[in-house]
Backbone and ligand atoms as CSV (ligand in chain L), in Angstrom:
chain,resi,resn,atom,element,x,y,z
A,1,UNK,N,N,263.549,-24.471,206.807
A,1,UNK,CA,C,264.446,-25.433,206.141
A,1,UNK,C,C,263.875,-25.818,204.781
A,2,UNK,N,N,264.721,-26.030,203.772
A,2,UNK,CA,C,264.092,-26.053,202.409
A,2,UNK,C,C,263.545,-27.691,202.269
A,3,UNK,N,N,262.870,-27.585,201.463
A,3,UNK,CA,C,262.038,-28.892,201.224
A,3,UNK,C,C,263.070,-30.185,200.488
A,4,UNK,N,N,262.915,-31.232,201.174
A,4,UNK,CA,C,263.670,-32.762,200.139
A,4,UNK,C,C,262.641,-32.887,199.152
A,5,UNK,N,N,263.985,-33.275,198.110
A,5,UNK,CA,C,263.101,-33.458,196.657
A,5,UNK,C,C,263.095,-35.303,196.843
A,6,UNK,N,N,262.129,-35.708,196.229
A,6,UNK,CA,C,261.813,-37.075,195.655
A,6,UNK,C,C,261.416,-37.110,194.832
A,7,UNK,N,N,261.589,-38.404,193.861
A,7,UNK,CA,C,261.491,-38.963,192.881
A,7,UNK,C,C,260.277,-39.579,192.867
A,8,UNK,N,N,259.095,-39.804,192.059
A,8,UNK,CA,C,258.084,-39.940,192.557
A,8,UNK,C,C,258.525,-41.712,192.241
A,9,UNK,N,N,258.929,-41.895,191.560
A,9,UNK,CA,C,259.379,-43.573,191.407
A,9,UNK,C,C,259.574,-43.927,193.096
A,10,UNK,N,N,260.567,-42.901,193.738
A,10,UNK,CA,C,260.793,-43.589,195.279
A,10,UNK,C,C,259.583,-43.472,195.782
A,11,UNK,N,N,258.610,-42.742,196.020
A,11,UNK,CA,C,257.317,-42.330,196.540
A,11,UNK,C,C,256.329,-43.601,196.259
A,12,UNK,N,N,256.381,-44.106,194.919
A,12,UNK,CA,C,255.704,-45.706,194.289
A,12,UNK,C,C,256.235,-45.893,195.606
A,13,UNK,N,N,257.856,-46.769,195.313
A,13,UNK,CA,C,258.707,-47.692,196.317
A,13,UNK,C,C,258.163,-47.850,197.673
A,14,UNK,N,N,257.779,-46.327,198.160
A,14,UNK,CA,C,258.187,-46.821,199.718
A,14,UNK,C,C,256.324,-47.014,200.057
A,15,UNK,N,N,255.268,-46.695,199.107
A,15,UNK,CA,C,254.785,-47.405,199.529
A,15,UNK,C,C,254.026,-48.549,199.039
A,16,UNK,N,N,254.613,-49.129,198.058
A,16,UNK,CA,C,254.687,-50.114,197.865
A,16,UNK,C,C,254.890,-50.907,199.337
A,17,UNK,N,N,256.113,-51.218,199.548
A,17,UNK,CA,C,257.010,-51.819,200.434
A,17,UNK,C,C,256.097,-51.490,201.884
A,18,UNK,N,N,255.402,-51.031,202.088
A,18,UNK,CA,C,254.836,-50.334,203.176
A,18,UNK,C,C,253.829,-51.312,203.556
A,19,UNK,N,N,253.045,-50.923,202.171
A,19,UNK,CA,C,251.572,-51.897,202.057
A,19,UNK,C,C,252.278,-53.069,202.006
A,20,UNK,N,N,253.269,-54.426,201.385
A,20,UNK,CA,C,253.175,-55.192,201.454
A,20,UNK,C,C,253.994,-55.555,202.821
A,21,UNK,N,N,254.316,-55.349,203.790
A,21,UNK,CA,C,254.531,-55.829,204.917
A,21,UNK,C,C,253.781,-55.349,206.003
A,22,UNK,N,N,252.404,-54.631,205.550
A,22,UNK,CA,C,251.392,-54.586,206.436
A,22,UNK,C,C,250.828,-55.751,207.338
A,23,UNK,N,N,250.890,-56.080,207.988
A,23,UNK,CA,C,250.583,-54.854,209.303
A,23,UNK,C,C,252.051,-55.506,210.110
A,24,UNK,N,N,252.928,-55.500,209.655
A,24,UNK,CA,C,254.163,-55.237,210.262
A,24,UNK,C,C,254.967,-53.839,209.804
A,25,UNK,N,N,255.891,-53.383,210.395
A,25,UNK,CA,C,256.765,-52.412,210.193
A,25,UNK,C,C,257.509,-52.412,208.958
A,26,UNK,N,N,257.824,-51.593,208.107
A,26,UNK,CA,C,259.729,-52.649,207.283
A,26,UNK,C,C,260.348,-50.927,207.618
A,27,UNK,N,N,261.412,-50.745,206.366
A,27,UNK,CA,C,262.230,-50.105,206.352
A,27,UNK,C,C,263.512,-50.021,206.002
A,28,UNK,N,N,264.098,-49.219,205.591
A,28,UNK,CA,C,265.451,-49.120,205.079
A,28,UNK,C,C,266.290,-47.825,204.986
A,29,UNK,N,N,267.194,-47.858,204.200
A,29,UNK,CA,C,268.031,-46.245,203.730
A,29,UNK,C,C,267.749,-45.467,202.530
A,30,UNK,N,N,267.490,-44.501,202.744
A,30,UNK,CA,C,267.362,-43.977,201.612
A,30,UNK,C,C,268.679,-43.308,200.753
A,31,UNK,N,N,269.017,-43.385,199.353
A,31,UNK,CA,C,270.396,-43.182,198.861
A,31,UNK,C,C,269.725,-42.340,197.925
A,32,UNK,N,N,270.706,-40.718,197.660
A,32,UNK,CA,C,270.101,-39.608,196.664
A,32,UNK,C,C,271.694,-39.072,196.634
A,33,UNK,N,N,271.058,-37.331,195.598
A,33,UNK,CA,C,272.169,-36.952,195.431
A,33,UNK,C,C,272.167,-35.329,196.738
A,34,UNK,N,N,273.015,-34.880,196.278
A,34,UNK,CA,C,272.836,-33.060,196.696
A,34,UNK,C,C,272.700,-32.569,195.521
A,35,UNK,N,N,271.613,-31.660,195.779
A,35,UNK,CA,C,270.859,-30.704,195.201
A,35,UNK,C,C,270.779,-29.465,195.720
A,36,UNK,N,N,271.540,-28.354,195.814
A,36,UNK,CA,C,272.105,-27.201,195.949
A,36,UNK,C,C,272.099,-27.216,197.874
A,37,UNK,N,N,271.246,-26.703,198.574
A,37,UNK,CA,C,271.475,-26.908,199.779
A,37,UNK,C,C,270.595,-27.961,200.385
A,38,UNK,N,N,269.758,-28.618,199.487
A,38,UNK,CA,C,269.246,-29.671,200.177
A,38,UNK,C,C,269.464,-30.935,199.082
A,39,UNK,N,N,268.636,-32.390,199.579
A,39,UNK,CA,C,269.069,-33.471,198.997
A,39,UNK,C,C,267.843,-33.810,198.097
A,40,UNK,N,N,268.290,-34.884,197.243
A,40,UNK,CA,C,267.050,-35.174,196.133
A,40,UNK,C,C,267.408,-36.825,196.516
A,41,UNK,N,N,266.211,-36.875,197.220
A,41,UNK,CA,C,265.828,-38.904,197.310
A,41,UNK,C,C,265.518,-39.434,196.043
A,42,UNK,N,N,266.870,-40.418,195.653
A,42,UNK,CA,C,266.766,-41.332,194.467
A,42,UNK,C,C,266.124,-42.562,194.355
A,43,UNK,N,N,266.294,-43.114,195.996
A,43,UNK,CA,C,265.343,-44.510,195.725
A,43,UNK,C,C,265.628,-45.309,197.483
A,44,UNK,N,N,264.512,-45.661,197.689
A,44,UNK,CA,C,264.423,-46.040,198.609
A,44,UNK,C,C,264.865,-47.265,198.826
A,45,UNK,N,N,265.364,-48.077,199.396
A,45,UNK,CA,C,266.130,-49.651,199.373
A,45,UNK,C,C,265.528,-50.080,200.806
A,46,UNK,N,N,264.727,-50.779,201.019
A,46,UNK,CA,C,264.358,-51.923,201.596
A,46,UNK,C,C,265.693,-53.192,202.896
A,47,UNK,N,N,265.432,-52.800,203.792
A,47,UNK,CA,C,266.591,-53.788,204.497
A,47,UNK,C,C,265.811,-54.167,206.001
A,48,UNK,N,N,265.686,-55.282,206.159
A,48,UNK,CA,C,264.851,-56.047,206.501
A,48,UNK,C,C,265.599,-57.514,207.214
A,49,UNK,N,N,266.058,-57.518,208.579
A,49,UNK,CA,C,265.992,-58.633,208.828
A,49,UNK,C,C,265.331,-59.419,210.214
A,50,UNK,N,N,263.825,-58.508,210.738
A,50,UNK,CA,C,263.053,-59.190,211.605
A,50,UNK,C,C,261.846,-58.031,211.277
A,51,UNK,N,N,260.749,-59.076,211.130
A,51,UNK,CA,C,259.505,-58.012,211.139
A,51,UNK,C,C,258.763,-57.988,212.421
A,52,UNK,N,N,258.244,-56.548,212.547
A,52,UNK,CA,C,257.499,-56.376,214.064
A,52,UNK,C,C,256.626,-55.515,213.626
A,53,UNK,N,N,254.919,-55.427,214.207
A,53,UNK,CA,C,254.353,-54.299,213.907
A,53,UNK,C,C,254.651,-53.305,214.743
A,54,UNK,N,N,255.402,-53.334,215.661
A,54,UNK,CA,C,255.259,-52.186,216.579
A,54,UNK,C,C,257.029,-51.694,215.977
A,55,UNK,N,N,257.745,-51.943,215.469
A,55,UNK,CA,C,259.145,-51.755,215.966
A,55,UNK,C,C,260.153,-51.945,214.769
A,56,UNK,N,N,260.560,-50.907,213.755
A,56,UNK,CA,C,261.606,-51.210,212.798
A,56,UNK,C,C,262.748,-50.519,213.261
A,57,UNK,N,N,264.015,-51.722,212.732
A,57,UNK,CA,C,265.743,-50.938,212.869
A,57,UNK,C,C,266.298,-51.135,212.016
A,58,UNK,N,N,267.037,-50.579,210.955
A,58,UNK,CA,C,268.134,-50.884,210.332
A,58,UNK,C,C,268.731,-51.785,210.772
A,59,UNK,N,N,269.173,-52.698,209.840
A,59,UNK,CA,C,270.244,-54.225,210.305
A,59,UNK,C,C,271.365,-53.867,210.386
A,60,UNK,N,N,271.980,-54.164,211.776
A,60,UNK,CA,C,273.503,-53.888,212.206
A,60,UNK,C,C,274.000,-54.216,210.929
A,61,UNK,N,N,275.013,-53.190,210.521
A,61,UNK,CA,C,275.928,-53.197,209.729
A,61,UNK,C,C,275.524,-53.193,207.923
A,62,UNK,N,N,274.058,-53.103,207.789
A,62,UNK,CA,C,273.747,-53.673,206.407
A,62,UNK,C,C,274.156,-52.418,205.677
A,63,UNK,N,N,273.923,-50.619,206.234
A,63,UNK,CA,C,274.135,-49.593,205.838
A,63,UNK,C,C,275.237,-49.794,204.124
A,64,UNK,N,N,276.240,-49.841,204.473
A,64,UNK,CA,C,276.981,-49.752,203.836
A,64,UNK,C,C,277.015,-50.433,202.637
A,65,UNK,N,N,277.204,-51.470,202.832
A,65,UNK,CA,C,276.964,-52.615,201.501
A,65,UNK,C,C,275.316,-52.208,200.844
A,66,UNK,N,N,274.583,-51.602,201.319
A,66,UNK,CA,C,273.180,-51.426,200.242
A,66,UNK,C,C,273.480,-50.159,199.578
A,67,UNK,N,N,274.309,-49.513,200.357
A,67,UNK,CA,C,275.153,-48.401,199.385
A,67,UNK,C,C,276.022,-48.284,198.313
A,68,UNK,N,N,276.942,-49.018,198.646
A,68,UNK,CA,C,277.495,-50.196,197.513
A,68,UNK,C,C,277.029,-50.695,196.180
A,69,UNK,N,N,275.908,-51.397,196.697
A,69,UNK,CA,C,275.237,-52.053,196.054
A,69,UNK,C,C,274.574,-51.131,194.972
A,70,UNK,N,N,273.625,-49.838,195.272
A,70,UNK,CA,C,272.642,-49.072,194.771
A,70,UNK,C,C,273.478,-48.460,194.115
A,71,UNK,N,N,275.218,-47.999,194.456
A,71,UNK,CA,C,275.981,-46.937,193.579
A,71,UNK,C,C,276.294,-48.110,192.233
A,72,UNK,N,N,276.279,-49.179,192.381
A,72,UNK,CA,C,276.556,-50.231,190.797
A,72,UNK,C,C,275.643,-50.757,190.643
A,73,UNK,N,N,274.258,-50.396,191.039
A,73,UNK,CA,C,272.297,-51.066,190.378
A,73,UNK,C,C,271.812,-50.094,190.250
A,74,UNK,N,N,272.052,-48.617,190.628
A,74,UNK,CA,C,270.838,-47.788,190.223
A,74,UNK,C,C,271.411,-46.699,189.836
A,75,UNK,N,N,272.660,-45.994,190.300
A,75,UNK,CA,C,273.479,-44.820,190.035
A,75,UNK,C,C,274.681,-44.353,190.733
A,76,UNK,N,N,275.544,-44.196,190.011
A,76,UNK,CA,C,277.008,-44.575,190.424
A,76,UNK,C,C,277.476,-42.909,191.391
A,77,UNK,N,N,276.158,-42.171,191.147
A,77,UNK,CA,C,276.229,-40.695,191.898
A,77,UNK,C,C,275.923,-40.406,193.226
A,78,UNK,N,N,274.554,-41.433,193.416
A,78,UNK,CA,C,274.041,-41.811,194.894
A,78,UNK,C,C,275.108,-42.074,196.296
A,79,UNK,N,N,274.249,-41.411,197.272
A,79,UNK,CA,C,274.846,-41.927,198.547
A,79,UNK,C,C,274.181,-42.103,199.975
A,80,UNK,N,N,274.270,-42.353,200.679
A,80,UNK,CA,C,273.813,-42.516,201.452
A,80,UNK,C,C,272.974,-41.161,201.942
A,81,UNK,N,N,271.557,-40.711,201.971
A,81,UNK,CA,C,271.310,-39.606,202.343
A,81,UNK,C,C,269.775,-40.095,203.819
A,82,UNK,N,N,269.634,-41.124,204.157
A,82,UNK,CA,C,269.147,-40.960,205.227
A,82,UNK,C,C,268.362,-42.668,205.767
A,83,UNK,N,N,267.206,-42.314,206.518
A,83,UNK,CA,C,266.500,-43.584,206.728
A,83,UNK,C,C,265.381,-43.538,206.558
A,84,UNK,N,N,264.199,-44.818,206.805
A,84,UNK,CA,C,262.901,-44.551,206.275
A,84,UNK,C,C,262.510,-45.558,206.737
A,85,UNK,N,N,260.981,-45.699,207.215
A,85,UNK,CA,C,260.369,-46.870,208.106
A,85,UNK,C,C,259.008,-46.426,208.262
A,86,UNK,N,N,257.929,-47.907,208.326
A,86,UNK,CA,C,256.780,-47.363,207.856
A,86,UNK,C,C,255.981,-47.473,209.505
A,87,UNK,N,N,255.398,-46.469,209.987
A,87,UNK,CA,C,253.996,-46.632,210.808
A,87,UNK,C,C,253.211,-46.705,210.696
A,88,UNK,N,N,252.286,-48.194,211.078
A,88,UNK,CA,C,251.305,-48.689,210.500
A,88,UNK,C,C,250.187,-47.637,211.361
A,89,UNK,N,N,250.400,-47.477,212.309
A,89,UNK,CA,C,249.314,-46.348,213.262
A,89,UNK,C,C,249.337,-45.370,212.861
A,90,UNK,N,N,250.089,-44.308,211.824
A,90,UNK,CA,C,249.893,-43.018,211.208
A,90,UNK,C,C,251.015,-42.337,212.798
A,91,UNK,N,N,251.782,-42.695,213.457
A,91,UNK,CA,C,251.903,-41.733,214.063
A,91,UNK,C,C,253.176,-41.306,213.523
A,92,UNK,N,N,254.020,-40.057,214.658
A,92,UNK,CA,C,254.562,-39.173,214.289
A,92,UNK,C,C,256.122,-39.894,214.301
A,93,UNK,N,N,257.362,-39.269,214.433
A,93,UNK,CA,C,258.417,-39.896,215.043
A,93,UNK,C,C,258.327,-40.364,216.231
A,94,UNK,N,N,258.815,-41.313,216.631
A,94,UNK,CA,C,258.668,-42.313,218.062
A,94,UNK,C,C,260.386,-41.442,218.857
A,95,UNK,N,N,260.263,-41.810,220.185
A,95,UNK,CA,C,261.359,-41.351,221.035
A,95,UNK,C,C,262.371,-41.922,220.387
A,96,UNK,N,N,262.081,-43.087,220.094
A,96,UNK,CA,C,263.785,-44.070,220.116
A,96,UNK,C,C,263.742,-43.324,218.154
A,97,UNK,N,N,262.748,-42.957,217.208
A,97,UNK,CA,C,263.114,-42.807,216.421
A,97,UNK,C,C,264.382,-41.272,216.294
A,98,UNK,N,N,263.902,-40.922,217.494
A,98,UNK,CA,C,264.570,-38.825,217.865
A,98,UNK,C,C,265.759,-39.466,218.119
A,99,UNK,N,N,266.044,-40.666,218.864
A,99,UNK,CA,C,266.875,-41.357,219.362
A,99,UNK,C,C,268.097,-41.733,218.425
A,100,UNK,N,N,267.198,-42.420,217.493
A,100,UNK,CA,C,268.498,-42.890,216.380
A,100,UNK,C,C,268.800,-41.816,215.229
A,101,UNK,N,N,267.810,-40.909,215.142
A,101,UNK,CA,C,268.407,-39.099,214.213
A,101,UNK,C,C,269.196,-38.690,214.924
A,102,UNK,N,N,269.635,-38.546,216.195
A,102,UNK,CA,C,270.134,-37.572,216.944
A,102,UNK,C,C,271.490,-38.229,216.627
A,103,UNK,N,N,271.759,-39.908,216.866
A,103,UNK,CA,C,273.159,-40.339,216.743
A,103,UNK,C,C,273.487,-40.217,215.150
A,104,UNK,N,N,272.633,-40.220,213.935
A,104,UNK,CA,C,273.045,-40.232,212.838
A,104,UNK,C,C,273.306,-38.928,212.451
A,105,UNK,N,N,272.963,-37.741,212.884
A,105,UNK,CA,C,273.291,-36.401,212.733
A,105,UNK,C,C,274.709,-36.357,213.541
A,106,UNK,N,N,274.971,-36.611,214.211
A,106,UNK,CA,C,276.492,-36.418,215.194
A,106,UNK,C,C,277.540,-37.612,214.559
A,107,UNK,N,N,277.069,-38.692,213.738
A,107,UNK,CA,C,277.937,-39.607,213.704
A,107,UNK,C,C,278.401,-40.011,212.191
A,108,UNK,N,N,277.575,-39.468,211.280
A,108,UNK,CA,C,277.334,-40.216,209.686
A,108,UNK,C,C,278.833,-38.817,209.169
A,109,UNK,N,N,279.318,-40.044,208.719
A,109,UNK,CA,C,280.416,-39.250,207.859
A,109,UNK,C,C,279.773,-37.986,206.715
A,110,UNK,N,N,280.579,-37.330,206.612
A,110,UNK,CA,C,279.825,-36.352,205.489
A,110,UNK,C,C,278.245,-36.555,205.581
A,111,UNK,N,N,277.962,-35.673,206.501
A,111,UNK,CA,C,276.221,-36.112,206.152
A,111,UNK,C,C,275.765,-35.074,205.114
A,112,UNK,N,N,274.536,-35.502,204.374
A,112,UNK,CA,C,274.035,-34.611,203.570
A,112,UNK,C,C,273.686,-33.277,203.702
A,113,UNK,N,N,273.604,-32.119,203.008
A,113,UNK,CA,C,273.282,-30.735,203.261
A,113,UNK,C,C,272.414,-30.567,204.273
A,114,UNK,N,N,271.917,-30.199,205.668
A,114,UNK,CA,C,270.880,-30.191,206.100
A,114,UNK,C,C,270.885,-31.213,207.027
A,115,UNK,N,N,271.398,-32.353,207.314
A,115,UNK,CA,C,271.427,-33.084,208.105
A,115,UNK,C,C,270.678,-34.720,207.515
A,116,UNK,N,N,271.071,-35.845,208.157
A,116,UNK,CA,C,270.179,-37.046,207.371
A,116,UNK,C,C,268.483,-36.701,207.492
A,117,UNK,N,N,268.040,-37.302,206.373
A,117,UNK,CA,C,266.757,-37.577,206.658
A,117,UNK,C,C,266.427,-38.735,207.123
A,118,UNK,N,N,264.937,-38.790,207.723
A,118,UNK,CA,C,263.744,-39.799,207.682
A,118,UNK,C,C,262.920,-39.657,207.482
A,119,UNK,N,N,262.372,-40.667,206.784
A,119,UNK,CA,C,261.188,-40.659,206.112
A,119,UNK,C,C,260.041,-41.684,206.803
A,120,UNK,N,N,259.115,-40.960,206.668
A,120,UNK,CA,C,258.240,-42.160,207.431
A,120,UNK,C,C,256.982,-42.240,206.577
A,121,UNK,N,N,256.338,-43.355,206.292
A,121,UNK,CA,C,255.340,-44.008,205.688
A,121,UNK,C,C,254.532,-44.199,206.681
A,122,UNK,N,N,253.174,-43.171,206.892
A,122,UNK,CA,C,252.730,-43.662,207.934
A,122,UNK,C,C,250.890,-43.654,207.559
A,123,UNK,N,N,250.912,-44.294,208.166
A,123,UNK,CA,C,248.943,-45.483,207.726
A,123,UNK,C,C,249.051,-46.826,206.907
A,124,UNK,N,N,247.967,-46.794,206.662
A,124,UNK,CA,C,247.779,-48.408,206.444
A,124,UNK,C,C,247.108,-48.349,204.358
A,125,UNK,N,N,247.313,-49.336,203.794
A,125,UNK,CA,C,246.979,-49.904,202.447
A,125,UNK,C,C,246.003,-48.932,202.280
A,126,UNK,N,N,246.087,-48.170,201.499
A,126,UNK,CA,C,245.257,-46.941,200.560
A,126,UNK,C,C,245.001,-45.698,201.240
A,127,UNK,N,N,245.686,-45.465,202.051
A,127,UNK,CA,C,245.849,-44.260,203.067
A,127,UNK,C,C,246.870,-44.025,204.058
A,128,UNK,N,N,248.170,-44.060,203.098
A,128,UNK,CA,C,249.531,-44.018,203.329
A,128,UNK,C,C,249.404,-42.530,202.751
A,129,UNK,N,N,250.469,-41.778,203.857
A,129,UNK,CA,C,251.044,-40.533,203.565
A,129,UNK,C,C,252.501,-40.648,203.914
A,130,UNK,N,N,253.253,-39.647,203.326
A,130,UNK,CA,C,254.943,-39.552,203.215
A,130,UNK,C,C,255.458,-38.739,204.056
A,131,UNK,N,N,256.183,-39.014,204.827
A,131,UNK,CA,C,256.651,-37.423,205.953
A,131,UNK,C,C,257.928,-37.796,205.963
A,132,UNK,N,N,258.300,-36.243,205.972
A,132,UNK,CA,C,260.203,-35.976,205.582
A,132,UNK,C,C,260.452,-35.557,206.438
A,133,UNK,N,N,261.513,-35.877,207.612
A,133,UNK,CA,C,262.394,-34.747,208.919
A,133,UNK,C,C,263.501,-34.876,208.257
A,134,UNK,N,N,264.399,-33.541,209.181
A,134,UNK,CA,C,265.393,-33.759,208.893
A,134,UNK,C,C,266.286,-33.488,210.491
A,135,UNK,N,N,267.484,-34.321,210.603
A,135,UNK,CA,C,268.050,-34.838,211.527
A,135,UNK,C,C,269.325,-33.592,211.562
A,136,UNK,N,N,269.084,-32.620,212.413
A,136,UNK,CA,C,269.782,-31.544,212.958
A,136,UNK,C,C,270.478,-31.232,214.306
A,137,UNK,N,N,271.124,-32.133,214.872
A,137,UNK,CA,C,271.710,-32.414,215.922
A,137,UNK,C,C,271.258,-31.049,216.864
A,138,UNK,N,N,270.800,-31.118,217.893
A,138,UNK,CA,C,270.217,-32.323,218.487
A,138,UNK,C,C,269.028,-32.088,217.756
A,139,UNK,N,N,268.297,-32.014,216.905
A,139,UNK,CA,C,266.665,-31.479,217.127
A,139,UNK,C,C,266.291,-32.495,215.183
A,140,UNK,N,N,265.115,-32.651,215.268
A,140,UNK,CA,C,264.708,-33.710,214.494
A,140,UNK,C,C,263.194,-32.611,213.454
A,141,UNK,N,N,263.208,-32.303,212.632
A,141,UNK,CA,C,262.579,-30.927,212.030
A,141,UNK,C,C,262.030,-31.758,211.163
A,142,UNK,N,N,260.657,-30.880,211.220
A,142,UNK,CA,C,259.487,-31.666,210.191
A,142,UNK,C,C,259.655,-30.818,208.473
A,143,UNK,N,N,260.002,-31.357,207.710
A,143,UNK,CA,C,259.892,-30.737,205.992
A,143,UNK,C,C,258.715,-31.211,205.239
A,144,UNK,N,N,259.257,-30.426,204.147
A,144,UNK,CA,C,257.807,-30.722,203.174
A,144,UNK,C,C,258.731,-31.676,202.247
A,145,UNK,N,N,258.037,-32.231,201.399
A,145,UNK,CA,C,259.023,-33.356,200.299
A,145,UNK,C,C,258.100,-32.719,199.145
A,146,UNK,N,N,259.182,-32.599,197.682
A,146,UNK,CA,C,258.658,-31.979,196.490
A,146,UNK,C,C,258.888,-32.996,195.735
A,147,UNK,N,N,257.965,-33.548,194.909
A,147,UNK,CA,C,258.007,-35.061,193.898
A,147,UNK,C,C,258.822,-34.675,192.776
A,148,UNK,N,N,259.637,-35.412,192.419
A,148,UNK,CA,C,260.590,-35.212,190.919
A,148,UNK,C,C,260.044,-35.985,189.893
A,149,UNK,N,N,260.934,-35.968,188.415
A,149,UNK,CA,C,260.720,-36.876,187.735
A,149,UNK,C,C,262.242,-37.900,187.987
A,150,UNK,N,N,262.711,-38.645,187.037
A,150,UNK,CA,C,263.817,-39.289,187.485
A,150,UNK,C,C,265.235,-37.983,187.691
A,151,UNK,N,N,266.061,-39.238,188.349
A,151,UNK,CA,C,267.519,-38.037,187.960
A,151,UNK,C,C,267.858,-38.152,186.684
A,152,UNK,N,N,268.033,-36.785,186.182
A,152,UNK,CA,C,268.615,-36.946,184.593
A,152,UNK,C,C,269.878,-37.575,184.699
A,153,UNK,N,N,270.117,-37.976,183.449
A,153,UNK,CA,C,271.087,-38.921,182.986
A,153,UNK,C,C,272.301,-38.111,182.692
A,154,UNK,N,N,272.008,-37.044,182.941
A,154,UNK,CA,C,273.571,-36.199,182.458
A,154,UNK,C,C,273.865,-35.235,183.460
A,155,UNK,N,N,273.545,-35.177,184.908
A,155,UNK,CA,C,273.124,-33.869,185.813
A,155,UNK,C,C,274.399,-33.978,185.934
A,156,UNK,N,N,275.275,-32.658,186.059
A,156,UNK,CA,C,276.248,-32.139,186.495
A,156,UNK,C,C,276.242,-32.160,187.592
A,157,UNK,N,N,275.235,-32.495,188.489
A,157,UNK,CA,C,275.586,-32.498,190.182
A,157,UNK,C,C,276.432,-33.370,190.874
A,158,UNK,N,N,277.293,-33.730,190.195
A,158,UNK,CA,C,278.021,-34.934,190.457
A,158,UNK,C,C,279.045,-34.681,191.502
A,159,UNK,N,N,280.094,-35.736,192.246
A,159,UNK,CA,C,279.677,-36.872,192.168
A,159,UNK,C,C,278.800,-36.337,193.610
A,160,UNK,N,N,278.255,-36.735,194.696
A,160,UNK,CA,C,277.944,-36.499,196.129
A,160,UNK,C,C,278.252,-36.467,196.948
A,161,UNK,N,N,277.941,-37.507,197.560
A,161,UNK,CA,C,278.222,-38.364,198.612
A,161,UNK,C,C,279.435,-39.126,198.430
A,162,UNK,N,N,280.240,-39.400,199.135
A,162,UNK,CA,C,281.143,-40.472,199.433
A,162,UNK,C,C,280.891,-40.747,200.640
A,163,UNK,N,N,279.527,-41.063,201.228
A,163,UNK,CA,C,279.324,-41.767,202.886
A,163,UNK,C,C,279.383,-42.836,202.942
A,164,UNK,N,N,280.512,-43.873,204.050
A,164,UNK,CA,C,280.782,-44.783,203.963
A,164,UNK,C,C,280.029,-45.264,205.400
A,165,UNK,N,N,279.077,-44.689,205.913
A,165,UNK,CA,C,278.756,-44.911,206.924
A,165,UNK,C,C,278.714,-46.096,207.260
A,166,UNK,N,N,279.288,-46.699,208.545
A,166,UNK,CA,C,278.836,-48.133,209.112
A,166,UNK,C,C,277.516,-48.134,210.273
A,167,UNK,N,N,276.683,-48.420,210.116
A,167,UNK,CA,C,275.506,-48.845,211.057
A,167,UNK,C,C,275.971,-49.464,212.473
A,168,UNK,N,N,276.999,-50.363,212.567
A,168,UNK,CA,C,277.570,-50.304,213.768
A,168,UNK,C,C,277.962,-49.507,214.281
A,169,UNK,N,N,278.607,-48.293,213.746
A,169,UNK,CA,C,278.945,-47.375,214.273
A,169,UNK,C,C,278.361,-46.634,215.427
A,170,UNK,N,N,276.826,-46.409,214.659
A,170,UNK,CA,C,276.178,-45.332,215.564
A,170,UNK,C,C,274.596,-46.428,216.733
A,171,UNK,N,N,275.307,-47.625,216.513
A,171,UNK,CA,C,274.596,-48.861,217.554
A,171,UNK,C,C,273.036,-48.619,217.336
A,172,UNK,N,N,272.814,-48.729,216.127
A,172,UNK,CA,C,271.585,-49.510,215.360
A,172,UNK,C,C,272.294,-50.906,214.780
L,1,ZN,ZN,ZN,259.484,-45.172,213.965
């Protein structure tokens, strides 16, 4: 499976966001474009409404509106292309994480080339690493992630996504 591109600006972001809610969990969606058969992560968005060290979920229903939001604050091309959550123990995907890829691969409107991603941030303040799956109904596949510079300002890859996904939907 071909490698997700990132932006190394999102790569700052997520662990930024990682380290400062150490030693709890956080997490959010990640919103990019398509990039020939795979996706290019534009920026990671943060959604957050209970912290646990053992345990992050997307907030019922927030999906959509941070999509919203990121297509009129950061780029009107972006869409919804996956999820992302940090493990403070370095480990791998968790069951319930195979759990919630498996319903977002069967359930996310237009999903991205390849299936959604997740991303996971996993270790602790100065020894954080980045890991990319990708969500292939049923099966949850480990990728490599290739660092970008920003999205150009004029890319013809337009527009993407139109995922209107609701988070209730798929009972996260
Ligand atoms: Zn997890």
């Amino acid at each position: 499976m071909q490698s997700v591109l990132i932006t190394e600006h999102s790569l700052v972001e997520l662990k930024t966001m990682a380290t400062a809610a150490f030693p709890c969990e956080t997490g959010g969606i990640l919103v990019g474009v398509k990039a020939r058969r795979t996706v290019w992560i534009v920026s990671a968005i943060e959604l957050v409404d209970e912290r646990s060290p053992r345990h992050y979920t997307v907030p019922k229903g927030a999906t959509r509106q941070a999509v919203m939001n990121a297509q009129e604050t950061i780029d009107a091309r972006v869409g919804y292309v996956g999820e992302w959550h940090s493990h403070v123990d370095n480990d791998g995907p968790s069951s319930a994480d195979r759990a919630v890829m498996r319903l977002l691969a069967w359930f996310v409107p237009h999903p991205p080339p390849g299936g959604p991603c997740l991303v996971l941030v996993r270790g602790t303040a100065g020894d954080l690493t980045v890991h990319c799956y990708r969500a292939r109904f049923p099966r949850l596949i480990s990728v490599s992630l290739t660092a970008t510079g920003p999205l150009p300002a004029s890319d013809p890859t337009t527009p993407v996504f139109t995922s209107r996904r609701s988070s209730t939907k798929v009972g996260n």
